[in-house]
N, C-alpha and C positions, 0 to 999 in steps of 0.2 A: 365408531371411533376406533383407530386403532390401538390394537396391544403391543405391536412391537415395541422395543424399546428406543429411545431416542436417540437420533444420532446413528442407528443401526440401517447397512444394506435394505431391512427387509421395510422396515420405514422409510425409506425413501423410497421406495415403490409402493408403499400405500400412498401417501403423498403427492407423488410425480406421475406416479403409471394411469394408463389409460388417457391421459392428455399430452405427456411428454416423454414418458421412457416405458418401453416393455422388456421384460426378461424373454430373451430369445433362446438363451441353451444355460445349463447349467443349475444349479440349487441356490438357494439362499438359505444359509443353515447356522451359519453363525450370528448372533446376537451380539458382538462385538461393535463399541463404535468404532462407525470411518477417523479417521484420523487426520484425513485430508486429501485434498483433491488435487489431480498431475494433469497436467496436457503432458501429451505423447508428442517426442522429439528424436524423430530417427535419428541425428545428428549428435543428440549429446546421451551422456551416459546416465541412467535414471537415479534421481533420488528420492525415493519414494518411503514417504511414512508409514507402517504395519498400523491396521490395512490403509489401504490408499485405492480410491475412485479415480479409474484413470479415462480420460475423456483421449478419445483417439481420433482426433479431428484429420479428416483427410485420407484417412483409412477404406478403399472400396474393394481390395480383390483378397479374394479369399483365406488366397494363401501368406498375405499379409497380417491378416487378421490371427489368424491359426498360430504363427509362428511369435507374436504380440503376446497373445493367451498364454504362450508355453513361457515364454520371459520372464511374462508377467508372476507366473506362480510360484518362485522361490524367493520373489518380495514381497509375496504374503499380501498381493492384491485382493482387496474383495472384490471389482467388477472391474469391466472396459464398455465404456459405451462410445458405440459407432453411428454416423446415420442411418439411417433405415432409409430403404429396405436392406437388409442381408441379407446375403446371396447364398440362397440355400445349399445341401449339402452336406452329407455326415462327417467333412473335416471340421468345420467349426464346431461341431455338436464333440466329439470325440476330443479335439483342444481343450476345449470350456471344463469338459470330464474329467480328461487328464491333470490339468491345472488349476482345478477346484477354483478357477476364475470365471464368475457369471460372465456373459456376457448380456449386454441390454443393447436395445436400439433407441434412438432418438427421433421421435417424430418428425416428418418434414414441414419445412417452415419456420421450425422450432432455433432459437440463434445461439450458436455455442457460448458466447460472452454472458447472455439471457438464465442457461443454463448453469456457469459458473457462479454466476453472481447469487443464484437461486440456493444453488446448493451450498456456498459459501456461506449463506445465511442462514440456511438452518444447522449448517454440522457448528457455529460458531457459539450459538446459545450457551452459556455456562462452560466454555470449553478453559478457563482458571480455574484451579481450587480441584476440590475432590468432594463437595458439600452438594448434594443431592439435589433436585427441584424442589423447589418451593410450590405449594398448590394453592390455586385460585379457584374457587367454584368446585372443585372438582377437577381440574384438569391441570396438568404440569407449567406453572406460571413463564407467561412467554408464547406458549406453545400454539399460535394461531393457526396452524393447520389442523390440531387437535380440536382447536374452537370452530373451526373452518366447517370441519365436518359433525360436529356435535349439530351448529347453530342446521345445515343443511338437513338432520334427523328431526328437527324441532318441527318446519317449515314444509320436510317430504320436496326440496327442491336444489339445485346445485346453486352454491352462492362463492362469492366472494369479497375478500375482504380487503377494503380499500384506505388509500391514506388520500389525505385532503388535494393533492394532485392529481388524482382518482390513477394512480400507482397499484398493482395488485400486490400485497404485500401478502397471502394466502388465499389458497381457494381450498373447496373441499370434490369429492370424486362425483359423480356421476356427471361429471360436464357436457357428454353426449347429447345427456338430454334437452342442454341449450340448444341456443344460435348458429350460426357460422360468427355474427359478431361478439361473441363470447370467445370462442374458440381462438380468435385473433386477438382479444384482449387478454388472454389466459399467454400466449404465446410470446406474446411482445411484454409482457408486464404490465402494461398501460393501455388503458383503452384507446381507440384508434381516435384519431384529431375528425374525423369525419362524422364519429358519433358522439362526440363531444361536443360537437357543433348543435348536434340534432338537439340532442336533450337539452345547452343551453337554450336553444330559439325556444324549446316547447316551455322552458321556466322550469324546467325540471329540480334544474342545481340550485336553482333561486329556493323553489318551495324546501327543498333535503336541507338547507343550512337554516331554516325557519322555522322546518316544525320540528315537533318533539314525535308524532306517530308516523308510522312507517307511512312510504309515498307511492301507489302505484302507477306505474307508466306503463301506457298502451305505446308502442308503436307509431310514430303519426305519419301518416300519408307520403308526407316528404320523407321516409327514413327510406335508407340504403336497404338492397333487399334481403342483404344478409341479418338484417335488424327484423328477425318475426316473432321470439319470443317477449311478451311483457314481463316487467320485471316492476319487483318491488324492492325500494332502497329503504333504510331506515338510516337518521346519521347516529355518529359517535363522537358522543362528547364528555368532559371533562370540566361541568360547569356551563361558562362562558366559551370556552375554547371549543372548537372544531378540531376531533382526531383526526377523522375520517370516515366511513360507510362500510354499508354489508349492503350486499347488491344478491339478492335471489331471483333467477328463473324461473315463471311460474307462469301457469295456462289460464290463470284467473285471480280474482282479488283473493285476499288472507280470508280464513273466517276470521271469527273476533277472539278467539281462541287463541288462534296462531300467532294472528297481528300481534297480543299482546307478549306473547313467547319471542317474538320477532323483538318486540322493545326492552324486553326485560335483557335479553342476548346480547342486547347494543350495549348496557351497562354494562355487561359483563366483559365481552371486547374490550371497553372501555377503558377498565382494569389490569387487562393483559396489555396494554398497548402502552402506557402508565408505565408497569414496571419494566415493559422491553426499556423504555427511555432511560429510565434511573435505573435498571441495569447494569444499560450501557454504561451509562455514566459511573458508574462503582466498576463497572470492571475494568474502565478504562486507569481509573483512576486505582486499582489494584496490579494492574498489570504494568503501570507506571512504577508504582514501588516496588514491585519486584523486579523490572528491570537496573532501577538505581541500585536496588538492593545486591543484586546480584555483580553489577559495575563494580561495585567498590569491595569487592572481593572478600568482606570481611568475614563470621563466624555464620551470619544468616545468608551468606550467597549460594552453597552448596543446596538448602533447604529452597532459596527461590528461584534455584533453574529446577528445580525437579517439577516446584510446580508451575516452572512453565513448560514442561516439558523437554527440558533441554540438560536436563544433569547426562555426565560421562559423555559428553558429544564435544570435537574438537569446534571452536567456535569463532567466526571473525566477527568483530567488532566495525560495526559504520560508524561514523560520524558526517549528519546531515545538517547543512544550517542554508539559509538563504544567502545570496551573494548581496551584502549590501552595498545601493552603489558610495563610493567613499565620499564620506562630509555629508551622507543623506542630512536633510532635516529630517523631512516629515519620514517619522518609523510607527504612523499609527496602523499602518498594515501590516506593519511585519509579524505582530504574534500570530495574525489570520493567517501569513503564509505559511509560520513555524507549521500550523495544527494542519494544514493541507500539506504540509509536503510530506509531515508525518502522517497520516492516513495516506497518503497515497504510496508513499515508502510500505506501509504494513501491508497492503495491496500486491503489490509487484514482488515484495520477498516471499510471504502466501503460495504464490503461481509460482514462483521459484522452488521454495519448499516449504512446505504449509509449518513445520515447525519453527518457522523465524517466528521475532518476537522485535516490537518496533516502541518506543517511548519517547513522548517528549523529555526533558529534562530540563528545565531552564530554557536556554534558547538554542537547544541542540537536539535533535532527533537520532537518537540510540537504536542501532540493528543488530540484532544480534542474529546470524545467520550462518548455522550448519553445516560448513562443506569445508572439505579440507584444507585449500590454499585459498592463499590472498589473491592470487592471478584470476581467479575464479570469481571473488568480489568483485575484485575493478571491473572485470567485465558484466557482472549483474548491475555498479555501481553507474556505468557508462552507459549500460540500456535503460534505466532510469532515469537518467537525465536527459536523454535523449527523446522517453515521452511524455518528457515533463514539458521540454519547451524552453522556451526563451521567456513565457511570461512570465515566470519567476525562475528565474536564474539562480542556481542552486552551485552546491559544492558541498563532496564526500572525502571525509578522510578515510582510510582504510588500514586498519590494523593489520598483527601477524597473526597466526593463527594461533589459538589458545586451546591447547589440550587439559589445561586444569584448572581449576579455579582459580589459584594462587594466581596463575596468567592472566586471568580475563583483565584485572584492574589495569594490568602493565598493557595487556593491548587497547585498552580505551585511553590510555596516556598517551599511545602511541597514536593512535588515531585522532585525539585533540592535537599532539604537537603537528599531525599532517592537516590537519583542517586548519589551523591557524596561517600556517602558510599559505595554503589555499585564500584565506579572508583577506592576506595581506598583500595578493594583488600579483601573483604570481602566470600569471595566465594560465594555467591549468584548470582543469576541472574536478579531476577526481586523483588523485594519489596517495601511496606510502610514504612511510616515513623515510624509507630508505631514496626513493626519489626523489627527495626535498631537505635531506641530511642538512647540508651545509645552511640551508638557509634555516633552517630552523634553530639550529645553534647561534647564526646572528640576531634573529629576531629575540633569545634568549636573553644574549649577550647585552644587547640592548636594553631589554627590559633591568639588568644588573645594573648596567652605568645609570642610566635614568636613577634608578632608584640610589643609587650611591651620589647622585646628582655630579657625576663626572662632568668634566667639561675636553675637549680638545687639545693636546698638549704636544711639543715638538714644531715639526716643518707644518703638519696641517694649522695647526694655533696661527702661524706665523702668517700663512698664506691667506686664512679664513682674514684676517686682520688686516691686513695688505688689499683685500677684495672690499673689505667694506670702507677702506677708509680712500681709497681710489676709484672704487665703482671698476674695477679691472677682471678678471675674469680666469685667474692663474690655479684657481681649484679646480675648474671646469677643466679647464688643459691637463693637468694633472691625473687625473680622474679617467679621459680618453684615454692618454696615453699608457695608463696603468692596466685598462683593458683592453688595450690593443697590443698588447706583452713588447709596451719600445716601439714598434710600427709607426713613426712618423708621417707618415703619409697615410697609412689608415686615419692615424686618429685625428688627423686633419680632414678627412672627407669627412669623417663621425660628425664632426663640428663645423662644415660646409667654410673651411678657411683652405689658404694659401699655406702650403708643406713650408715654406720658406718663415714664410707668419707661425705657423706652430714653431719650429726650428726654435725661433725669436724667443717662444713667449715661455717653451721648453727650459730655454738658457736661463730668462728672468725670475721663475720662479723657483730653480735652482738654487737662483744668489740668492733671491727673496726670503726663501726658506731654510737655507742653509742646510738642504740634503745632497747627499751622495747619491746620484742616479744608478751607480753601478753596483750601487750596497745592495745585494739581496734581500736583506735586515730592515734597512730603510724602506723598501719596497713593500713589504711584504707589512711594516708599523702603518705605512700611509696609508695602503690599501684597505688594512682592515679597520682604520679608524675612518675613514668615508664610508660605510657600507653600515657602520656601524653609527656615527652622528646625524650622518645625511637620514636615515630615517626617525630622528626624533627631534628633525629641524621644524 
C-alpha cells in the first residue's frame, strides 16, 4: 500500500504508474497536494492552480516540450504529461532539472479524457473543508486505490475494483502480470463489450450477482485471445443492493484462506463505496452552502470562499438556469436538468480552472469562477452551451468582476438581473447586464406597476379601448410606427399593409387618442407604456 500522502504527485504514480503514466525526467520530492489539473493551450494564457498537473496533449517535439517545462516552472507546476514515447535527449532531462517540473509520459492507447476524468477523481476526495480523512479498516475512507492494492496484497494477484456497469472505478499495481484484456479494461475504464459478452454467455455475471463467495472464471473456449488469464470476481454488496465487484487475476483457484480474505475485503470495499456515496452527497450539499453563503456577501462569506478555496481572488459570478419553453406545463424534468446542467457546469469551469466552484441554489446554478474579466466568462459561458447542446437549452447570466467580497452579492444581483432577461425571451443566450440594460429596467418597471396594480392611462387607455370595442387594430399601428422612429412606409411593410392604409389608420388613432404625433413627450409616454403593459397582457 502506499505511503504517499493523498492527493500528492508521488501518489499519483503509485497509483497510475506502470499502467498509465511513468516519470521520464525529473524528482518527485514534494509531498504537496495537486491542486488541480490544466490542459495545455498554446493559444490562451495559463491559469494554473499551485501546483497544478498539467496534461500537454498534442505535445511531440522536443523543443516544445523543453520550452513547456521552463513556463511551466514559475507557476509552481508539479508535472507535464505528454504521450509516450518521449523523444529522447539531454534537453528535456536538463528542462525538467531546470524547472523542477517532472515530466511523465502517458502510455499509448491510454485516452486523454480517460485520464482527466481519472485524476479528477482522485485529486477531488475531500478537496472542502480542512478536516482530515476519516479511516475505514485501516485505510483513509474513500480511498479505493489504497483498497485496490491492500485487497491485491491479500490475494498476491492484481485486481480491480468495479461498480455494477463493471466501470473500473480503482485498480491496484502489478497489472503486467494480467491479460492484454485487463490491460484494455484498465485503459478504457470499462471493460471491453466483447468480454462482456463472453462472460455474460458463460453465466458468469448471473452467478457474481447470486452468490455470496468469490466466483472463478476459467477462460472459455470461445473467449478472445487476449482473454488468457482466469480471474476470480467476488460481488459487493450493501445488503440487498449490488455496489459492484473486485475482479483478481490469478493462474488458479483461491485456497480457502485467500477465498475467505477475498470475501471478507468485499465487505470492506463495501464500506468505502457507501461513504464515497454519502460523501458525495455531504459534500455536495456543503459546497452548496458555501457557495450561497458566500453569494450573499454577508459576515460568513469571507470564511466560505477560503474554504472553497477562492478567498482574495477577483471572481465572476455565472448564473445558469434552463430555457423554459414559455407556458411549459409539464416541468417534471426540469429539476433533473437544473442538477445536470449544474454538474456539467462544475465540469467544464474545472478544465477551465480547477478552482471554480458550481452550486445549485433553488432553480439557478451559481459559478463562481477566477479570472479576471467578464469577456473571459461569456466566452467560457458560450463554450458551454455550446457542448451542452440544444437538448436542454440553457441560459447564462454573467456578472462584473468581483474583487471583494462586499462585490460578489452585487455581482450575483447583477448576474440574476441578466438571466432574467435572458428567461424572458430575449433571443440571446448568454449576456451582462450591461448588454441587456434597458430591458431589464422594463422588466423591473413592470414588475412595479403590476404590483401597484397600474392600469394604462392617456392616448394608450384610449386606443386599448377603441381596439376592443371595435375589433380595430390602432395600437398595433401605433406600436410599428413607434419603432419605426415615424417611417410610414417601413411600418407599414412591418405590418404587410398599404403606406396609404397606414397613412389612414396613423390619422385615426391620432384623433382617436388624442396625441400629439410630433410631441417628443408623447412619444416617448406611449412608447414606454407599450413595452411596459403589453408584457403583462
Amino acid at each position: 500500500m502506499s505511503q504517499q500522502p493523498r492527493g500528492s504527485l508521488g501518489r499519483v504514480l503509485d497509483d497510475l504508474g506502470a499502467t498509465l503514466l511513468d516519470l521520464v525526467h525529473g524528482e518527485v520530492v514534494s509531498s504537496e497536494r495537486i491542486a488541480g489539473i490544466a490542459i495545455h493551450d498554446p493559444f490562451d494564457e495559463p491559469h494554473l492552480p499551485r501546483p497544478a498537473l498539467v496534461l500537454g496533449v498534442g505535445l511531440r517535439e522536443p523543443a516544445e516540450i523543453a520550452g513547456l517545462l521552463r513556463a511551466l516552472g514559475p507557476h509552481g507546476a508539479a508535472g507535464l504529461i505528454v504521450r509516450a514515447p518521449v523523444p529522447a535527449g539531454d534537453e528535456l532531462r536538463a528542462a525538467a532539472h531546470e524547472s523542477g517540473v517532472a515530466l511523465l509520459a502517458l502510455t499509448r492507447g491510454a485516452s486523454w479524457a480517460q485520464l482527466a476524468a481519472l485524476l479528477r477523481s482522485m485529486l477531488s476526495q475531500g478537496d472542502v473543508g480542512d478536516a482530515g480523512p476519516e479511516m475505514l479498516g485501516g485505510l483513509p475512507s474513500g480511498d479505493l486505490f489504497a483498497l485496490a492494492n491492500a485487497v491485491a496484497a491479500l490475494v498476491d494477484a492484481p485486481v480491480t475494483i468495479e461498480d455494477p456497469d463493471s466501470r473500473v472505478l480503482a485498480f491496484s499495481g502489478r497489472q503486467e502480470e494480467a491479460d492484454e484484456s485487463r490491460v484494455e479494461t484498465i485503459l478504457g475504464r470499462q471493460v471491453p463489450e466483447r468480454f462482456a459478452r463472453v462472460l455474460s454467455r458463460a453465466g458468469v455475471l448471473r452467478d457474481l450477482h447470486h452468490s455470496a463467495d468469490p466466483v472463478f472464471i476459467t477462460p472459455p473456449p470461445t473467449a478472445p485471445g487476449e482473454f488468457s488469464v482466469p480471474r476470480v470476481a467476488v460481488a459487493v454488496r450493501a445488503g440487498d443492493e449490488f455496489l459492484g465487484s473486485i475482479w483478481a487475476a490469478v493462474h488458479e483457484p483461491l485456497t480457502p484462506d485467500r477465498s475467505r480474505a477475498f470475501s471478507d475485503a468485499a465487505k470492506l470495499v463495501a464500506l468505502h463505496m457507501l461513504r464515497l456515496r454519502a460523501g458525495a452527497d455531504v459534500e455536495r450539499r456543503l459546497r452548496t452552502e458555501l457557495v450561497g453563503t458566500a453569494l450573499e456577501g454577508g459576515a460568513g462569506a469571507r470564511e466560505s470562499l477560503a474554504r472553497l478555496g477562492l478567498a482574495d481572488q477577483a471572481l465572476v459570478v455565472l448564473a445558469l438556469a434552463p430555457a423554459e419553453p414559455e407556458g411549459a406545463a409539464d416541468r417534471s424534468g426540469l429539476a433533473a436538468d437544473r442538477q445536470r446542467l449544474a454538474d456539467a457546469l462544475a465540469m467544464q469551469l474545472s478544465a477551465v480552472h480547477a478552482g471554480s466552484a458550481v452550486a445549485l441554489l433553488g432553480d439557478v446554478a451559481y459559478g463562481l469562477l477566477p479570472v479576471a474579466t467578464a469577456e473571459r466568462a461569456v466566452r467560457v459561458a458560450g463554450e458551454f452551451l455550446d457542448r451542452v447542446g440544444e437538448r436542454v437549452p440553457a441560459l447564462v447570466g454573467v456578472g462584473p468582476p468581483a474583487s471583494s467580497v462586499a462585490g460578489l452579492a452585487a455581482a450575483r444581483a447583477s448576474a440574476d438581473r441578466a438571466l432574467r432577461v435572458l428567461r424572458s425571451g430575449c433571443g440571446l443566450r448568454v449576456a451582462r447586464l450591461e448588454d441587456v440594460y434597458t430591458k431589464a429596467m422594463v422588466l423591473e418597471l413592470r414588475d412595479l406597476v403590476a404590483a401597484r396594480g397600474d392600469a394604462p392611462t392617456g392616448p394608450l387607455a384610449r386606443l386599448l379601448a377603441y381596439d376592443a370595442e371595435h375589433n380595430a387594430n390602432l395600437v398595433e399601428t401605433f406600436a410599428a410606427w413607434l419603432d419605426a422612429f415615424g417611417d410610414a412606409v417601413a411600418a407599414a411593410a412591418a405590418l404587410h399593409v398599404h403606406p396609404n392604409t397606414f397613412r389612414y389608420r396613423l390619422r385615426r388613432l391620432a384623433e382617436v387618442g388624442e396625441v400629439d404625433l410630433a410631441d417628443p413627450e408623447a412619444r416617448f409616454g406611449a412608447m414606454l407604456q407599450l413595452r411596459v403593459f403589453r408584457g403583462l397582457a
